[in-house]
N, C-alpha and C positions, 0 to 999 in steps of 0.2 A: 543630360537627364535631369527632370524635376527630381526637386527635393522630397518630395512626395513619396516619387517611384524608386529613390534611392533610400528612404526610409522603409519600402516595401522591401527592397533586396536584402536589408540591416535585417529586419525582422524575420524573413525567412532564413534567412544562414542561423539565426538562434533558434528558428524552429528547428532546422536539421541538425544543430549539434546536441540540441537537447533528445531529440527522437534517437539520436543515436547512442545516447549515452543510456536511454532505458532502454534501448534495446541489448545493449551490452550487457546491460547489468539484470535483466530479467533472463530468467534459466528457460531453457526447453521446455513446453507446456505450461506455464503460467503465467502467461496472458492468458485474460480469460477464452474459452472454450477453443485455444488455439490446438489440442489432444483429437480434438472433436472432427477439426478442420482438416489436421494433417491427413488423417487415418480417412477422409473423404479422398482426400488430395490424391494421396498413393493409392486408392482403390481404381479410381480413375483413371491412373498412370497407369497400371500394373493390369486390369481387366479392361480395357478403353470400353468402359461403360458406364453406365450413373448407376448410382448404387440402389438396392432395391428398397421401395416403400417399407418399412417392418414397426410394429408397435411394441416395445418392451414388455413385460406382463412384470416389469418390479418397478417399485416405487422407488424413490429417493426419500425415504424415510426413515432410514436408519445409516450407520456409520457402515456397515459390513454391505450395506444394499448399491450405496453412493461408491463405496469400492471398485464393486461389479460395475458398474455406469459407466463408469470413467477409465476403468480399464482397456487393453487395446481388444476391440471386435474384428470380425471378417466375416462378410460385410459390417462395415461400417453402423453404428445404430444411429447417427447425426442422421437427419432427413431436411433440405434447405434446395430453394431453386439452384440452377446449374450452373450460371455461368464463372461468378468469381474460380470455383472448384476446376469448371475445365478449362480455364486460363491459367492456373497457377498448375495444373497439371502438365499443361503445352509448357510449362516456362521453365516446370523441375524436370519433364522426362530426360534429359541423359543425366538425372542424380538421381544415384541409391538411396533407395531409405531400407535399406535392409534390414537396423539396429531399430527400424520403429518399436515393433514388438516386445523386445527386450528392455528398451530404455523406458517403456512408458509404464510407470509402478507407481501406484498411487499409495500418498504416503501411510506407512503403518498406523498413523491417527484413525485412519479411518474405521480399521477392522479391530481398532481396542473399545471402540466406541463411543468417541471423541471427536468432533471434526477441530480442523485448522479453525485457529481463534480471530477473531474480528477485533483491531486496536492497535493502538501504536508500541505494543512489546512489541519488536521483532521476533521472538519463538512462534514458531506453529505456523509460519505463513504459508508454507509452501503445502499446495495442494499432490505435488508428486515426490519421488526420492530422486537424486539428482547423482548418478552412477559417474565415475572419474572418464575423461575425455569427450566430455561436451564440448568438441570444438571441431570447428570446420577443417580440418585438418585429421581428426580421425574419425568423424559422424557422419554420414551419409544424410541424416534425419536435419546432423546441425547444418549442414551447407545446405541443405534446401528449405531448411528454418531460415538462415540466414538472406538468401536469396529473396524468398517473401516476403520479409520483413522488411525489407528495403524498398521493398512494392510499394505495400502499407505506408510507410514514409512519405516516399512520392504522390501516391492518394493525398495524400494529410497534406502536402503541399499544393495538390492539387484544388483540396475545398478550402484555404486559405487564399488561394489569387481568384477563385472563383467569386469568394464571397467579397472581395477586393472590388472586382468588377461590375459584383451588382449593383455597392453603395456607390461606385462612380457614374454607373446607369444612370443613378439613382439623382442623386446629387450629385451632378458635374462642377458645380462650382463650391462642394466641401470635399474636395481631397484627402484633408488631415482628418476626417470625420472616417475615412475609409482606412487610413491607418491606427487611427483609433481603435477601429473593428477588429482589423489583423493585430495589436498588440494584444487585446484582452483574448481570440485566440492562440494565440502562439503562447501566454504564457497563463492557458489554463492548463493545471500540469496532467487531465483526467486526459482531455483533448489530445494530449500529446502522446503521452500515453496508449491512447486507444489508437492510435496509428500505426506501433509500431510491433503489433504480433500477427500472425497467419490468422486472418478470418474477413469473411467478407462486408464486415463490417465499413473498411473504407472506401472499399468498390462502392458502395450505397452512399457512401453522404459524398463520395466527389461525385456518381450519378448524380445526386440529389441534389448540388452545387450547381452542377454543372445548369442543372434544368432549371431551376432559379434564375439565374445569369441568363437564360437563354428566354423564358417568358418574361422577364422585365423588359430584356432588349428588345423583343420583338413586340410590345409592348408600344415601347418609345418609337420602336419606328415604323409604327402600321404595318407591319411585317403580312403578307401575302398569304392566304391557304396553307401554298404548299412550303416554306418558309416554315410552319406549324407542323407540316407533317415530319421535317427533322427534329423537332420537337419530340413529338411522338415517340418518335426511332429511339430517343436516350433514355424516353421516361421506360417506354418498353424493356430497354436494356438495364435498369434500374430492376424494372420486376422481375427479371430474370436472375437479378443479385439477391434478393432479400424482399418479403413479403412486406415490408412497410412502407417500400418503394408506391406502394398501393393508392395510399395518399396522395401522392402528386397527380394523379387523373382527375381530379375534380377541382384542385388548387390548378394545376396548368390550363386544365379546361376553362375555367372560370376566368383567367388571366385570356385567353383568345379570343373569350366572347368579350370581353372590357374593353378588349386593345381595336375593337372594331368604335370604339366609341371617342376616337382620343382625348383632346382636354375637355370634350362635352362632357358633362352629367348625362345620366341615364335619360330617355327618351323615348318615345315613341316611334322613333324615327325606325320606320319599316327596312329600308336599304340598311341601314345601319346593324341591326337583328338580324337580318340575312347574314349580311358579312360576315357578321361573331357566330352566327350557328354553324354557318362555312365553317371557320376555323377552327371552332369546337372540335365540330364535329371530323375535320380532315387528322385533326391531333389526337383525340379518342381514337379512330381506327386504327392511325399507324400503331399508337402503343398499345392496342389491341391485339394486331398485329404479329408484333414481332415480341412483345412478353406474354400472351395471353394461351399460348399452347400447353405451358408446364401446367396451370392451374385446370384448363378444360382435361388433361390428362388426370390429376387428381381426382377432379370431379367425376369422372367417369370411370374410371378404376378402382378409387377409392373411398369414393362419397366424403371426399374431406379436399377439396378445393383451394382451402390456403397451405393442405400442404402439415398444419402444425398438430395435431392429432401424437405422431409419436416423440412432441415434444410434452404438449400438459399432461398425457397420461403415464407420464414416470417422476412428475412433480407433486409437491404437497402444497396445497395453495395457501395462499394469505385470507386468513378468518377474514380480514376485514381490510380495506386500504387506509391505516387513522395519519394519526401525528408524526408515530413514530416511524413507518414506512415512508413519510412526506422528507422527515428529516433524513434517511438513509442515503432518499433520492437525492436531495439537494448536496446531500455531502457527497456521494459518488459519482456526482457531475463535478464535481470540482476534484476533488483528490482522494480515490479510495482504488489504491493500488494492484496489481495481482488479480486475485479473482474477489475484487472490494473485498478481499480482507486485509490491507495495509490500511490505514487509515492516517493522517496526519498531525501534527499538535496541532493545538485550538488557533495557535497564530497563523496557520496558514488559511485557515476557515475563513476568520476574522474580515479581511478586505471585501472575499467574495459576498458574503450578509452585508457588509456594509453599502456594496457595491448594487445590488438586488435595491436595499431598502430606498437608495438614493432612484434609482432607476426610477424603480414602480412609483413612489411619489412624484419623479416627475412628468411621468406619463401619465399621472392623473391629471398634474397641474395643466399639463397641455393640453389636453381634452377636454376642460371643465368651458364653461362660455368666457370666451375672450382668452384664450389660450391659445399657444404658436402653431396647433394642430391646426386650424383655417387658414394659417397664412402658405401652408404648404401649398405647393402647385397640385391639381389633380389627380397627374400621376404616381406622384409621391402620397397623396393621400390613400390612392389605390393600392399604391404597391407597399406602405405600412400595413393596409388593415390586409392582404394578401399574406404578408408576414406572420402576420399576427394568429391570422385564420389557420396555416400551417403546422405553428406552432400547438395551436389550443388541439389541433386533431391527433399530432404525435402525443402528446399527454394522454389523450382519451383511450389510444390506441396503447399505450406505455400502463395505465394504469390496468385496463383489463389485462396484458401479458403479466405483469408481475402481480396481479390479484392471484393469475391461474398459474404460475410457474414457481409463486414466492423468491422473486428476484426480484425488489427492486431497486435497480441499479441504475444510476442516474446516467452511464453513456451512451445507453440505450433511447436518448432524448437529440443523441447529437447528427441523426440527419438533418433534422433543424438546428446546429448549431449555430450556420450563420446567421437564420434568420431571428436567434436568441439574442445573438452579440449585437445584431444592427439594432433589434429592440432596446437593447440596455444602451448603447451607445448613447441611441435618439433619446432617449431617455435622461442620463444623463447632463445631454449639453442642453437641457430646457434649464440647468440652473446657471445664473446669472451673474450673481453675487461675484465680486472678486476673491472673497475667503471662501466662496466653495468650491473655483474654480484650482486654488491652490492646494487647497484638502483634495482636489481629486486628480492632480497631480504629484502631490505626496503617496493617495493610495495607489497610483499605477506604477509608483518607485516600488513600494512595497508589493505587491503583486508581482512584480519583475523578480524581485528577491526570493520570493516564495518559489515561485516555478526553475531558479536555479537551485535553490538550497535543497527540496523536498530529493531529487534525487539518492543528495548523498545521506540525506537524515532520516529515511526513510523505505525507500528500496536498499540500498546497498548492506546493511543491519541485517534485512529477512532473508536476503539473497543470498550471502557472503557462505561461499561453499568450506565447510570443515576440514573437505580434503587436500593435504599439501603434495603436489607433485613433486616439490623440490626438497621437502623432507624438513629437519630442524632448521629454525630459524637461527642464526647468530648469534640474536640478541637473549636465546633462552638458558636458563639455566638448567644444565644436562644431568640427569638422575637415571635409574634404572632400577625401576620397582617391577615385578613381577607381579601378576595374578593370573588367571585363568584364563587363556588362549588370550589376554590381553597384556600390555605390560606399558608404564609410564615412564618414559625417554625426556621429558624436560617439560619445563614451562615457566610463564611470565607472568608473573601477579607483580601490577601496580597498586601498593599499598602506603604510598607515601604520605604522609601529614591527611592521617583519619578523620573526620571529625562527624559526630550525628548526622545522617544525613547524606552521608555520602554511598559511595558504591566502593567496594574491591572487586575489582576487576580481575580477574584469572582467564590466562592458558595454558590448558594441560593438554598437551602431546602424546598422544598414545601411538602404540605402533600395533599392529595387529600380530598373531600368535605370539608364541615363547617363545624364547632364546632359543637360536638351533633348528624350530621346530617350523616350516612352512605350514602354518594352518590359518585360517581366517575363525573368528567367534563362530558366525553361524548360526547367531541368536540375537536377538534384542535384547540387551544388557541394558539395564539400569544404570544410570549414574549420579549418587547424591554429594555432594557440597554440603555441608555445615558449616556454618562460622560459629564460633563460642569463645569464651572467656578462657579463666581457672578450670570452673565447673565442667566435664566435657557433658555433664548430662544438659547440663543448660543451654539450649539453642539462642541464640541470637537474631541468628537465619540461614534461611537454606533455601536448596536450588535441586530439586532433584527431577530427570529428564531421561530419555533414552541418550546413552553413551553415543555422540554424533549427533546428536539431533534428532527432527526428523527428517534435515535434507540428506543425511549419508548417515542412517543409524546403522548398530554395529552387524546387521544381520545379512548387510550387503558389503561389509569389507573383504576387500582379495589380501591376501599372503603380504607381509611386510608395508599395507598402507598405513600410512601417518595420518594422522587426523587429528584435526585442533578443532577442540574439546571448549567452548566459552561459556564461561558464569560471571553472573554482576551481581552481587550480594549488598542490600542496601542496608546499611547499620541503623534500624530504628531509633526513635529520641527516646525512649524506655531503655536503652541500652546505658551500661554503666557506665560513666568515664569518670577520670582517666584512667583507662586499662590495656591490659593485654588482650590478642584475641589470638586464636589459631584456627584453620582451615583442616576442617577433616572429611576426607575423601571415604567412600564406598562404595561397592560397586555390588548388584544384584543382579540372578538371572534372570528368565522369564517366569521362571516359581518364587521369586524375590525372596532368593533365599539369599543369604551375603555372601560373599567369594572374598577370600582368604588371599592375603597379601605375600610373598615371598616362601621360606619355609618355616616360618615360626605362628603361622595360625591367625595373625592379628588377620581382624576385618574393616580397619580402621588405619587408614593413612593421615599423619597428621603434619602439616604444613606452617610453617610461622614460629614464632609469632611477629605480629604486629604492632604498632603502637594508634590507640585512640584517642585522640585528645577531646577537651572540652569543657567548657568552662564550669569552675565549681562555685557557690555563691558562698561565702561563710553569713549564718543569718546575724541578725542584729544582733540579739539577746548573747551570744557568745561571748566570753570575754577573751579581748584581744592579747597577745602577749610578745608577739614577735621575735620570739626566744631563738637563737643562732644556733646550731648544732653542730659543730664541723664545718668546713666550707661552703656546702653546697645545700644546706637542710635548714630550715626556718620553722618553727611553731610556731604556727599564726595565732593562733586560737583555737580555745577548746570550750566546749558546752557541755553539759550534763546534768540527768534527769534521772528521778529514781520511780523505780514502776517493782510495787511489792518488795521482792528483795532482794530486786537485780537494780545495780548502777550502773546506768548506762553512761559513756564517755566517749564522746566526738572528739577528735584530735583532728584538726587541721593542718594539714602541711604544705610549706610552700617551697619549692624549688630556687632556689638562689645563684647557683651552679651546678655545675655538673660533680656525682658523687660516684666515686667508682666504687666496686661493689654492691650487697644488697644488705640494708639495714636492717636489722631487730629492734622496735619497739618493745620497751617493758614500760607493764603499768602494771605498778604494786599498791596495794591498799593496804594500809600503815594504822593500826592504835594509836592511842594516847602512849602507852607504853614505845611504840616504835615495833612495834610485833606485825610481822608477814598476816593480813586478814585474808587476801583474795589477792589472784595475780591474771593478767589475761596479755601472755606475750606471743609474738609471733610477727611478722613483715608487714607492713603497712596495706590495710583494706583488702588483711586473709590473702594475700601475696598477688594480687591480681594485678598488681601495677607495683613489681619490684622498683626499690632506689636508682638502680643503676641505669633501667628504661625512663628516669627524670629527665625533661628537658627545663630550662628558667625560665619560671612565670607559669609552670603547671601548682593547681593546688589540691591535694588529693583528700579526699574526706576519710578518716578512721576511725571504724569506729569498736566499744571494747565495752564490754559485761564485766 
């Protein structure tokens, strides 16, 4: 086997270990409009009919509205051509989805009026709640989730060798120019992504592949009429998948009428015009044909012919398409997670801008006069600007849908993904230079990095279910706090070596009802975190959230579940050091009233302390003294200032060792006599960072009126 083609099989096995590792880690309905699909799926299984035309009469305009949407219907409210829905219906009928109805709960965000948040927190991502036994093993709904998705996959592999075989149509003698193509998809991590939930999304771009690969080829080889009319047959079966399939009748069209001309230029030549109008016109028919009955059905039924009527009349559209919708889209063709609301750090963006910027300059370079775009052979010149043309009509088409739907969401671009990658590709290898040829094998290391790392830095965070089947962990520390139908059974706060800047990390393990008592909350309970000092009135920071999240909040707990509870509290640089902090818990209903801890009334659980370290400067003007106090205690230095007819006094202390117990500071203010004027004692910096929590080489600032 060439090296080539064994570079092809290397890069598919990482497409499929990557696809399947999001497919793992993305939950039950969030892929996007995968709720949408299912509830087509099963209507089809379960009534073996296509579900009926219907128009909404509510907007997606508010949090309580968007509830309703996505909630489960019968009939289904999705409305989309037929066929991906009754293939995957042939493929599920002997699995139940019996649990559809029940498992599919859109998260409480919705109906407080609030959606799921857009950015790289993981809180808020999940558009549904996520009930205990999502797995093939007890879900009806999950084994034929899982089943599809594995479809999906296969699709996604399928427009990866398709789009393989164009660029080798294409250029038979750049091979590595074809794996080129195939790495920058396999490790776009949207692309992969988008492959691997229930929707017919990948039925469309392997149609869409497929039919690419098949008018280039038959392109190259003066392909026959009827050779065109199997043509036809896919593109039709493309429109049968998804209305954007649309597009390729006039891009496949135009490719039959070309390929009557081969490496001539256009002409006059009358036989030659016959032949393309032939094969035009034999390829418009079939995909006339055999896609064009669902749309004359709409047409005639329902005076709305594409079909999309009861999708823009429950959307709120986009005022306008500017900058900021431009940038949406660019980033959620590359990496915007879920239902694009995960989004990435900036270093994963990074390559792909860098990657665009270099392209599109060098597709100018090539096309400018005396650029490598004339050197191409004909058909190569036909089948770029064919590309090209493709791509520029998915846009036009992309822009009006997400004008009218206010989605714009860059995967929505990837039926032309191949012919985007072969653009960037060609694009790319127009530069020359040997330092840029190395710069852009540097940037496709880092791309490579990107599309493994984003998995776990990114989905696995949003996703990561609170519910434990298997109950306390090992490594937690076991407590037994009581409150009200809830109680806390342990947890693990990493709070080692603090310092400005950083995060405490906390797991609090809840178990649902009281001791003795089988009950679940049965409410949205509150849960606040505070971190603080000394002072408990003084916050620090704080974390307050529904108890669970919102992928298992507490209103869907059963009888004795465990549930881990996570906070990341970041200690601002306004924050004292060096000091103590402690962790104080509370817990509210849905009238946030606060719920009472044990039987003594507290409403406030308090955790820690901790130690924060950080560095203290002594200023110049101080004078220094270096005075030993016992083993372990040093006076650095002390400063002091009088303001009316208070003196104020800085005491600097440095740690030398370790001091067991907790020190008293006395500062007396002395006459000429020797007589007591003023005294100000008490624990070093109002006891916020006792002696005994010294570590050597802390320096603690105190200060005394």
């Amino acid at each position: 086997m060439s090296g080539h083609r064994v570079a092809l099989c290397v890069l598919l096995g990482l497409y499929a270990a990557l696809a399947c590792l999001v497919a793992l880690t993305t939950p039950l309905f969030e892929s996007p409009d995968e709720s949408s699909h299912l509830q087509v799926i099963d209507f089809i299984r379960r009534e073996r009919r296509l579900p009926p035309y219907q128009v909404p009469t509510v907007r997606a305009s508010t949090g309580p509205s968007m509830a309703w949407l996505i909630s489960y219907h019968d009939p289904p409210l999705y409305y989309a051509p037929p066929l991906y829905h009754t293939l995957a219906a042939l493929l599920t009928s002997q699995i139940p989805m019996d649990d559809l109805s029940e498992r599919l709960i859109p998260s409480p965000s919705w109906e407080q009026g609030y959606s799921p948040s857009r950015g790289t927190d993981p809180w808020n991502k999940n558009v549904f709640v996520h009930l205990p036994g999502e797995t093939v093993t007890e879900s009806g709904t999950a084994r034929a989730t899982a089943v599809l998705r594995s479809v999906s996959i296969l699709l996604g592999a399928g427009v990866i060798v398709f789009t393989y075989g164009a660029v080798i149509t294409v250029w038979p003698q750049r091979p590595w120019m074809a794996v080129a193509v195939v790495l920058w998809l396999v490790c776009n991590p949207q692309f992969v992504a988008s492959h691997t939930g229930v929707s017919n999304d990948p039925l469309t771009n392997a149609l869409f592949g497929a039919s690419m690969l098949l008018m280039l080829y038959q392109m190259r080889s003066d392909a026959s009429w009827l050779h065109w009319t199997g043509s036809g047959i896919v593109v039709g079966l493309a429109m049968l998948t998804k209305q954007s399939a649309l597009m390729l009748l006039p891009i496949v069209g135009l490719g039959a009428f070309l390929s009557a001309y081969g490496e001539r230029g256009l002409s006059r030549d009358v036989n030659s015009a016959k032949r393309g109008l032939t094969r035009a016109t034999a390829f418009s028919v079939a995909a006339i044909l055999v896609g064009g009955g669902w749309y004359l059905m709409n047409l005639t039924g329902y005076g709305d012919a594409l079909g999309t009527r009861p999708h823009f009349d429950i959307q709120v559209p986009l005022a306008n398409f500017g900058w900021r919708e431009a940038w949406h889209t660019l980033q959620s063709y590359w990496a915007a997670f879920g239902w694009a609301l995960i989004t990435a750090p900036w270093w994963a963006y990074a390559p792909w801008c860098i990657a665009i910027g270099l392209a599109v300059s060098g597709l100018a370079k090539a096309l400018l006069p005396g650029g490598s775009y004339r050197t191409e052979s004909v058909f190569s010149r036909r089948a770029l600007g064919l590309l090209a043309l493709v791509f520029a009509m998915n846009c036009v088409a992309f822009v009006r849908w997400a004008s009218a739907t206010g989605a714009p969401y860059g995967r929505l671009l990837f039926p032309t993904a191949g012919a985007v990658t072969v653009l960037l590709v060609w694009g790319l290898a127009q530069w020359r230079s040997v330092w840029v040829r190395r710069s852009l094998l540097g940037l496709a290391g880092w791309v490579g990095l990107v599309a493994l790392l984003l998995p776990w830095v990114s989905l696995r965070p949003a996703f990561r279910s609170p519910y434990r089947s298997e109950g306390l962990p090992a490594s937690a520390t076991i407590v037994e706090v009581q409150a009200e139908h809830v109680r806390l059974v342990g947890y693990e706060i990493d709070a080692d070596a603090l310092v400005r800047g950083d995060r405490l990390a906390a797991v609090l393990y809840w178990r649902s009802g009281m001791e003795g008592e089988s009950r679940s909350p049965g409410e949205l309970l509150s849960f606040s975190a505070q971190l603080r000092g000394i002072d408990p009135t003084r916050r620090i920071a704080d974390d307050t959230r529904w108890l669970g999240g919102t992928l298992y909040p507490s209103a869907y707990w059963r009888a004795e579940d465990v549930v881990a509870h996570r906070v990341a509290l970041e200690i601002p640089e306004w924050a004292p050091v060096p000091a103590l902090v402690w962790l104080d818990l509370k817990l509210l209903d849905e009238s946030n009233v606060l719920l009472t801890y044990g039987t003594g009334g507290e409403d406030t659980l308090s955790l820690g302390p901790w130690r924060v370290r950080g560095v203290v400067a002594i200023p110049d003007q101080a004078v220094r003294l270096g005075a030993r106090l016992g083993p372990g205690i040093e006076l650095a230095a002390y400063d002091m200032a009088l303001e009316g007819n208070r003196l104020l006094i800085d005491l600097y202390w440095r740690a030398v060792g370790i001091t067991e117990g907790d020190a008293t500071v006395f500062v007396h203010l002395l006459n000429d006599a020797g007589d007591l004027v003023a005294q100000d004692d008490g624990q070093p910096a109002e006891g916020a960072y006792p002696t005994s929590w010294w570590l050597e080489g802390d320096v603690v600032r105190d200060r005394h009126e």
